[in-house]
Each structure stands twice: as C-alpha cells, then as structure tokens.
C-alpha positions in Angstrom: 29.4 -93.1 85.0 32.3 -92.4 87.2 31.0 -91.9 90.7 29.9 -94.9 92.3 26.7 -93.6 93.9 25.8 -93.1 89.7 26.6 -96.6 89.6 24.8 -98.1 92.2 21.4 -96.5 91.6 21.6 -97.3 88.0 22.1 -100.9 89.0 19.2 -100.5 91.2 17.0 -99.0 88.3 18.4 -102.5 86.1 17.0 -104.9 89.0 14.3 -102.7 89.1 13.7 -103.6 85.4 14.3 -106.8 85.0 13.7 -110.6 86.6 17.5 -111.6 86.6 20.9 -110.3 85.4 24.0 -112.1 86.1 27.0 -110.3 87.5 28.4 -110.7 84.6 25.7 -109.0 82.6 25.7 -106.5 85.6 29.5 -105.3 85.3 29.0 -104.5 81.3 26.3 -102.1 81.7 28.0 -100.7 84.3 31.7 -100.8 83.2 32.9 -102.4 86.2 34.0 -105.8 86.9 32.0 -108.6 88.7 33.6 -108.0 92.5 32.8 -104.1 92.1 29.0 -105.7 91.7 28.9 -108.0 94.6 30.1 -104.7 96.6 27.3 -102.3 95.1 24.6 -105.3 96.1 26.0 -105.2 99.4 25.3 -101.4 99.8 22.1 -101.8 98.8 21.4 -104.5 101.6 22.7 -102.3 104.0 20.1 -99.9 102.5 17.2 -102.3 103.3 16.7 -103.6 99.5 16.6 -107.2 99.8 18.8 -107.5 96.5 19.1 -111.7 96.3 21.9 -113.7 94.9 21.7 -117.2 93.3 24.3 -119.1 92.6 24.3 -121.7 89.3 24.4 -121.5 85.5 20.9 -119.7 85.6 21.9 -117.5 88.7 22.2 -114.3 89.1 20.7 -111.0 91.0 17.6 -109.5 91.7 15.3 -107.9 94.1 13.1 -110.3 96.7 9.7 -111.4 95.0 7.1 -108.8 96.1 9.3 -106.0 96.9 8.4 -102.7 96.1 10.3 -99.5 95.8 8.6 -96.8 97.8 10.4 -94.0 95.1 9.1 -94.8 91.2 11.1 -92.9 88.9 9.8 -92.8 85.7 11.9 -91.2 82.5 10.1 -88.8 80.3 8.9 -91.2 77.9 7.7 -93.6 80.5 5.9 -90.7 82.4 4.2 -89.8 79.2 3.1 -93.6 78.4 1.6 -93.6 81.8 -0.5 -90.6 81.8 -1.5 -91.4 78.4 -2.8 -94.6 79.5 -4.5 -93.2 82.4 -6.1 -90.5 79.9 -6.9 -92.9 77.8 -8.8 -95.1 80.1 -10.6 -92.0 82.0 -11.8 -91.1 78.5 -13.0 -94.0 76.7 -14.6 -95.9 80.1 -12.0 -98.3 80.9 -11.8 -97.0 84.7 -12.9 -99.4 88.0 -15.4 -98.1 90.1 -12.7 -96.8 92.5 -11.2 -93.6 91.4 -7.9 -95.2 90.8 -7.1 -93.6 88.2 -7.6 -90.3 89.1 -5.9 -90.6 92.6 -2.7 -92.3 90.0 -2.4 -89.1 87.6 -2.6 -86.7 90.6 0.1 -88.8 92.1 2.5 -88.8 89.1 1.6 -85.2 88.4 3.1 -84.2 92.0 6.5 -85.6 91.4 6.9 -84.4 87.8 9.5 -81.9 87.0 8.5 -78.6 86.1 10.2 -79.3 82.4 7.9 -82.1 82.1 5.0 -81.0 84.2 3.5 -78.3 81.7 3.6 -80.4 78.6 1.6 -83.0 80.4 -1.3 -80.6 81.2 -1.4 -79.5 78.0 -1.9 -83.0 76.6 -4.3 -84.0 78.8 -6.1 -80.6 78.9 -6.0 -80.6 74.7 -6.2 -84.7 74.0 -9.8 -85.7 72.7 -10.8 -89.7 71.4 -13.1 -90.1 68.3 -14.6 -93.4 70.0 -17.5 -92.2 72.3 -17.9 -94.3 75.3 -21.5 -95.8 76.3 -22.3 -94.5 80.0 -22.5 -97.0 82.3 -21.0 -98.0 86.0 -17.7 -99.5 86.0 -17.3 -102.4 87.1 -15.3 -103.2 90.6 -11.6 -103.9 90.7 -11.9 -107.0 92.3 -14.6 -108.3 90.2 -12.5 -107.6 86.8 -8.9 -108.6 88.3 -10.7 -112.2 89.9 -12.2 -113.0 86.1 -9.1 -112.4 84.3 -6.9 -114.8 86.7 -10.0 -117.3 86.2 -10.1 -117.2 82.5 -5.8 -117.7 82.6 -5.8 -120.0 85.2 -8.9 -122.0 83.1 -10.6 -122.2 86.5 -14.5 -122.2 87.4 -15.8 -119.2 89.4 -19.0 -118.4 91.3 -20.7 -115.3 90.7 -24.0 -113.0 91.7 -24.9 -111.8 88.5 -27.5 -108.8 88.4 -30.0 -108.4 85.2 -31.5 -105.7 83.1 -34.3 -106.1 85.0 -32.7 -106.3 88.7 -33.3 -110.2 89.3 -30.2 -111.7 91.1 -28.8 -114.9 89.7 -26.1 -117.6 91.8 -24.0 -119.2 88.5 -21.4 -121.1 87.7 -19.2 -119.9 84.8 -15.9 -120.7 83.0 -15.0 -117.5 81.6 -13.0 -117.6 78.3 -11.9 -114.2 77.9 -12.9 -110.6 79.3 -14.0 -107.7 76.7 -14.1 -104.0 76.8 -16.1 -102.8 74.0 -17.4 -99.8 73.7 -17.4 -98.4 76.6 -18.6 -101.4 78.6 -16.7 -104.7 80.1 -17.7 -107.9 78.9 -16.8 -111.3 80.3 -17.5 -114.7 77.8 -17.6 -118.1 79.1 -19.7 -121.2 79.6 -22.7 -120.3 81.5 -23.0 -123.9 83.9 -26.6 -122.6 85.1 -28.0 -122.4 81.4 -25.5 -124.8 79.7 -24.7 -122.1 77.0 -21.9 -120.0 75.6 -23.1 -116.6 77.3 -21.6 -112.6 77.7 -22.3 -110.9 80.5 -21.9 -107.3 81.6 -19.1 -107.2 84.0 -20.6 -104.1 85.9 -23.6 -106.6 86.7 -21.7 -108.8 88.9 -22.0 -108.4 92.7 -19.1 -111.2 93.6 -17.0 -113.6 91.6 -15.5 -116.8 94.2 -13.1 -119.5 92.3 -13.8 -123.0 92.4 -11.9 -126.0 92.6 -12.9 -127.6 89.3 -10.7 -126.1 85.9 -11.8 -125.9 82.3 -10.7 -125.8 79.3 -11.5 -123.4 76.6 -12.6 -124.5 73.0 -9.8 -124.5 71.0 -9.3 -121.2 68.5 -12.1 -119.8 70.6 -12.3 -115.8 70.0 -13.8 -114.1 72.6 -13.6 -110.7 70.7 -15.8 -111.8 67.6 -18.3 -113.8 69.5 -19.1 -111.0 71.4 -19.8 -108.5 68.5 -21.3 -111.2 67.0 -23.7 -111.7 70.1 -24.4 -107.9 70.2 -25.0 -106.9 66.4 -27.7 -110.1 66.1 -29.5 -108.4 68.8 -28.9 -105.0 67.2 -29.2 -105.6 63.5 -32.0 -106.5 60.9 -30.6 -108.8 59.0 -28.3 -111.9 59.4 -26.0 -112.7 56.8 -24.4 -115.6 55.7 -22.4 -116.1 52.3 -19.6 -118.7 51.7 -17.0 -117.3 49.9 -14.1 -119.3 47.6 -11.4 -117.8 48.7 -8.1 -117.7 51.1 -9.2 -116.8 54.3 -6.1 -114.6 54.7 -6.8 -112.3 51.7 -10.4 -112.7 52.4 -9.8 -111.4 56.2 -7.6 -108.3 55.3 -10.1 -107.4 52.8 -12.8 -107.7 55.2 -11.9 -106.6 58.4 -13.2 -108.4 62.0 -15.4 -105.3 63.1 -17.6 -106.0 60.0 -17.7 -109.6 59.7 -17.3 -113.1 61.5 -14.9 -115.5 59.0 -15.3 -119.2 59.5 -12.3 -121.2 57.8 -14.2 -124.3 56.3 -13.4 -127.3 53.9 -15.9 -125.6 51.1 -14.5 -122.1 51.8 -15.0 -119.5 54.2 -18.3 -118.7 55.8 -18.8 -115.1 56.1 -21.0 -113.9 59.1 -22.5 -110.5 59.4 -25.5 -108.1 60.5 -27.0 -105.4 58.7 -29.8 -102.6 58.9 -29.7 -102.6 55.3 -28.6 -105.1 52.5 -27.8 -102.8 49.7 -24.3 -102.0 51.7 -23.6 -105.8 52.1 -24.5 -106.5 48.0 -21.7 -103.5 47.5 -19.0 -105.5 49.6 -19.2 -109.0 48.3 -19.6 -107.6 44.5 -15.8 -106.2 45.6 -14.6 -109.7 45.9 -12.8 -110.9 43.1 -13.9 -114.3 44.6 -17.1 -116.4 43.8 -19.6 -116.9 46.2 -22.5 -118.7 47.8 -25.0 -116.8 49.5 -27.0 -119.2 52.2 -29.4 -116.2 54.2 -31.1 -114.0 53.5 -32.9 -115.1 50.0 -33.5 -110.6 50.1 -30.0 -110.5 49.4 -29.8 -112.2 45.8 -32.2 -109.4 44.8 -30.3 -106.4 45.9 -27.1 -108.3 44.2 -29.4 -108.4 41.0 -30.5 -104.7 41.4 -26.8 -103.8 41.9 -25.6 -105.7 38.8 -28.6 -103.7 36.4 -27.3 -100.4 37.8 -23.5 -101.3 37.1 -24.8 -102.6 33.4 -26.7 -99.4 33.0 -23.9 -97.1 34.1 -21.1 -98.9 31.6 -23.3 -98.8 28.4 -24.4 -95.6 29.5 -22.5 -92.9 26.7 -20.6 -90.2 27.3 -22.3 -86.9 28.1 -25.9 -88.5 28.7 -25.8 -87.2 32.2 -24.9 -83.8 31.7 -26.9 -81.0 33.1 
C-alpha cells in the first residue's frame, strides 16, 4: 500500500466503517505514522468529506454524524450478503409497501462488476425458501420504522388501527416488541383502549404518532412466544398444560419454542401448547425422562394410557408374531 491515493481511500473506507479510530490506530492499518494521518484527513477535507477530529484520551477521527457517501462500495462478500438479504426479504414477505427493495437490488446490480454480476443472477434466478409466505399487504415503512423506535425508546404511540372487518379504531398502545411471522408483521404491546396485552397486524395500521408518556415493559417479557401462543389458541383444538420436573434448560432444548410455551416455576416448569390432536402430544411428554403433572385437558391422560398399552403390547410381543 505504497501510493498514497491507496492509502487515503482505504482510510476513508476505515471511517467509513467504524464510529472512531485514533490516529494512532489509523497509522497501523495503514503503515504510516500519525502526521502522515493528519495530512491524508486534510485531503479529504479539501475533498468535501467532513472528516472530524477530537482531541482527548477518547478522541480520535471520524466522519460528521449524518454524512453519507454518495459512492458505496461493497466487497464481494458484502455485495452478496446484501442481495441475499434483499432476496430473502422479497421472498418470504418481509418487504414495505414501497418497492424498496426492488428499486435496492436493481441499484446494486448496476454497479456490479461483470466477475460478480453473473453469479448474482444466478443466485437469485436459482435460490428458492422452504417457508411459504401468507399473502397479505405489507405494511408501510413509516408505520414499522415509528413502532420499532416506540418499543426501544419504551414510549406510548397513537395509532388508526383497521379490523378484519373494516371498523377504524383511535388507540393508545405501548408496543413491546414487533414480529414477523409467517409472512405477516406483528406488533405486541399494551392495548390502553381495552386494558389488555394485544397483537395486532401491522399492515392494519393507517398512522402511528408518539406520545409524551413512556412505559416500561414487563420484565422477561417475550414478544415472540406470546404471539404464537396468541395465534395457535385461536388455531388449535386443544390447550395444553402439563407441569414438568425438570431443568428448564434441558427441558427447553428438548422441546423447542415453536412447539411449546415453558414457564420456569417454583414446582417446575409449566409447559404450554396447542394441538389438533392429542395422540402427538402423549408421544412427546412420554419422551421425557422427567415426571410430570398434567393440569388440561383431562382427554390427555387417556391417550397417555392408550400409548402406554400399545408400548406394553409391542415389548411382550415375541419375535416373529408379526411376520407376513
């Protein structure tokens, strides 16, 4: 890295890259000294990059809050994590109901080099998902970007919520976390207009406005299983709870979060589930090598009996009875 044009664009692409890095810091990636840096900052002032300096034991360089590079020069790598992403969220419905991500990949795909060009299309002409997205309108930029800030900042916003059934709502909600699942995006929060833990579709709201007031949100809440909890009750046959004697870390890499709900209690942990049917659930907790308490339904204490006269049956059974 001999010629000092080399030099200065690579420290450009290192402010680029991170918040701060000392001179110090600066001259060892580079292999120059600290003076040679304060010259190469200079040139890109005269540039028009407002490269800043600040002086201190935590001081160093880099580039003016809220300055952006109108050039973005990705490596290889990074190009291909990008149009992966985008892929990705075309694909399994994570877009905004602007075609941002479209306009983004035809962007990137103009400025690739032919070398790299060629082996993108093919990925993103050849790349399929197992996970089948549920159709539905995605939801507007601002809508999601204004509920995410909320639910990090802890503060109340005002929405115009839309139903199933096209009635418009004004609310009042402090939103814990926002979901994508399955295709759709979720937002979970205190609902102030019905005084209840509620999800709603993020697709359905009109407007979101902050308020003054700030919340906070129940401690260990889980935004993730309260949300498939919500939607398998409403989906499901049965709910099922068992309490189970156990360490809830073995317990939950045994029995992973997209099956079940696991409540850490002083008794044990209380599994939570839904099923269609309960001959698949008797299966899993006679798997455990953990005693256990069933508490609902009382239907499920029969198939567990049922399943324990097949399993008696099959080990007395002698060799050869089944033949054909």
């Amino acid at each position: 890295m001999s010629h000092p044009l080399t030099r200065v664009l690579t420290l450009l692409e290192l402010l680029q890259t991170h918040a701060v890095l000392t001179g110090a810091e600066l001259a060892g990636r580079l292999g120059t000294d600290v003076r040679t840096i304060r010259r190469y900052t200079a040139h890109l002032r005269d540039l028009g990059i407002p490269v800043e300096a600040e002086r201190g034991r935590y001081g160093g360089y880099r580039l003016a809050r809220g300055y952006r590079m109108p050039p973005l020069v990705l490596t290889n790598d990074e190009a291909l994590a990008v149009v992966l992403g985008l892929l990705a969220a075309e694909r399994l419905g994570m877009g905004t109901a602007a075609p941002a991500g479209a306009g983004a990949l035809a962007k990137i795909e103009r400025v690739l080099p032919n070398a790299l060009r060629d082996p993108l299309a093919a990925m993103q002409e050849t790349l399929s998902f197992t996970a089948h997205p549920v159709p539905a309108q995605a939801p507007e930029s601002g809508v999601l970007l204004a509920l995410a800030q909320a639910s990090r900042a802890g503060t109340t916003v005002a929405m115009t919520y839309r139903s199933r059934h096209q009635d418009h709502t004004e609310r009042d909600m402090d939103p814990y976390g926002v979901v994508f699942h399955t295709g759709r995006w979720y937002v979970v929060g205190h609902d102030h207009l019905r005084d209840s833990l509620r999800t709603f579709r993020i697709d359905r709201i009109a407007s979101v406005a902050p308020r003054t007031q700030t919340f906070n949100a129940p401690d260990g809440f889980d935004a993730v299983a309260h949300l498939t909890a919500t939607l398998a009750q409403a989906r499901y046959r049965w709910h099922v709870e068992v309490l189970i004697h156990g360490p809830l870390d073995e317990i939950a890499r045994r029995l992973p979060r997209s099956v079940v709900s696991l409540t850490d209690r002083d008794t044990g942990v209380l599994m939570r589930a839904q099923a269609d049917r309960l001959d698949g659930m008797a299966h899993l907790l006679a798997s455990l090598e953990w005693p256990f308490v069933i508490h609902q339904p009382d239907e499920l204490r029969q198939e567990l009996k049922d399943l324990a006269v097949r399993l008696t049956a099959a080990a007395e059974r002698a060799v050869g009875e089944l033949a054909l």
